[in-house]
C-alpha positions as CSV (number, residue, x, y, z in Angstrom):
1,X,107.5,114.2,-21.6
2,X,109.7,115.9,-19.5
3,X,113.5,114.4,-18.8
4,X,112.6,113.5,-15.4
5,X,109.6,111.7,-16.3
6,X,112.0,109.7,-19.1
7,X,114.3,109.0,-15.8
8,X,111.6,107.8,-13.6
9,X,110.1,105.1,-16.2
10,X,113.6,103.5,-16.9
11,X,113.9,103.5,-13.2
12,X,110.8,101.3,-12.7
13,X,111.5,99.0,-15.7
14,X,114.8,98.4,-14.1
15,X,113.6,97.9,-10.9
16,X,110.6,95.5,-12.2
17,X,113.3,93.6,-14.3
18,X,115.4,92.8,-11.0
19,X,112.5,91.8,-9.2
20,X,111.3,89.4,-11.6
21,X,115.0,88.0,-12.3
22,X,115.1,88.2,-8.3
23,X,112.0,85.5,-8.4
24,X,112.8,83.5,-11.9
25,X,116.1,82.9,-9.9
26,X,114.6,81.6,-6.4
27,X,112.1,79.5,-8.7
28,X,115.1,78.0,-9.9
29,X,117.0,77.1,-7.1
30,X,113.5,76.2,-5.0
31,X,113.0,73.5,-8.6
32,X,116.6,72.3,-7.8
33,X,116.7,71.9,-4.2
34,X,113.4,69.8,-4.9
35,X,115.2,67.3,-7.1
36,X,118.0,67.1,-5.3
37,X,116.1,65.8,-2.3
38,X,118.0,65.5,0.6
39,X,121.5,65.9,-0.8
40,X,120.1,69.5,-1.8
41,X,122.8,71.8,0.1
42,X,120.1,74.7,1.1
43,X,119.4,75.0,4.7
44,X,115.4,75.0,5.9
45,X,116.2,78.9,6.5
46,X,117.3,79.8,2.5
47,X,114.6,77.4,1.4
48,X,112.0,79.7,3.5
49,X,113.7,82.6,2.4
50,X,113.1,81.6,-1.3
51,X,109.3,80.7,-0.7
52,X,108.5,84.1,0.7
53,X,110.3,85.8,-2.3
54,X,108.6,83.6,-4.7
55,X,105.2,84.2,-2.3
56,X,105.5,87.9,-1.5
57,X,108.1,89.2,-4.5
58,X,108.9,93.0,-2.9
59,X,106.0,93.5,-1.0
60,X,107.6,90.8,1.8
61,X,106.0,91.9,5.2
62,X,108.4,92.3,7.3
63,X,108.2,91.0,11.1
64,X,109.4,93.4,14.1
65,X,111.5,92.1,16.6
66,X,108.8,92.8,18.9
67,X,106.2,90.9,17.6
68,X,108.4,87.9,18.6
69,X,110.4,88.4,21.4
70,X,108.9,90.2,24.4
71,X,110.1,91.1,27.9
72,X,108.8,88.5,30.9
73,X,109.4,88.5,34.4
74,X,110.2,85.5,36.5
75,X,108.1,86.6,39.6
């Protein structure tokens, strides 16, 4: 194997090990903020951005501004 090819897998074993400590993490907090009811501390937007990690892990779609806002007129 060539040095590059050395480079690249610890690369990816690094990135795979963030990702999954990424998503252990949000399982955590998502398990804590569940016990903790409503004296949990998260806000409905974290707790959504937790569920789509947990979800979609890396491959989150993302959303364009332009699928949700758009120009009108008022005539």
């Amino acid at each position: 194997m060539g040095q590059n090819s050395i480079a690249f897998k610890v690369l990816y074993n690094m990135e795979s090990t963030m990702i999954n400590n990424a998503v252990s993490l949000a399982k955590t907090k998502l398990e804590r903020h569940k016990a903790m009811g409503k004296n949990s501390n998260l806000s409905i937007v974290e707790v959504a951005q937790l569920m789509d990690l947990v979800t979609f892990g890396p491959n989150l779609p993302q959303v364009t501004n332009s699928m949700l806002f758009f120009g009108y007129g008022i005539n």
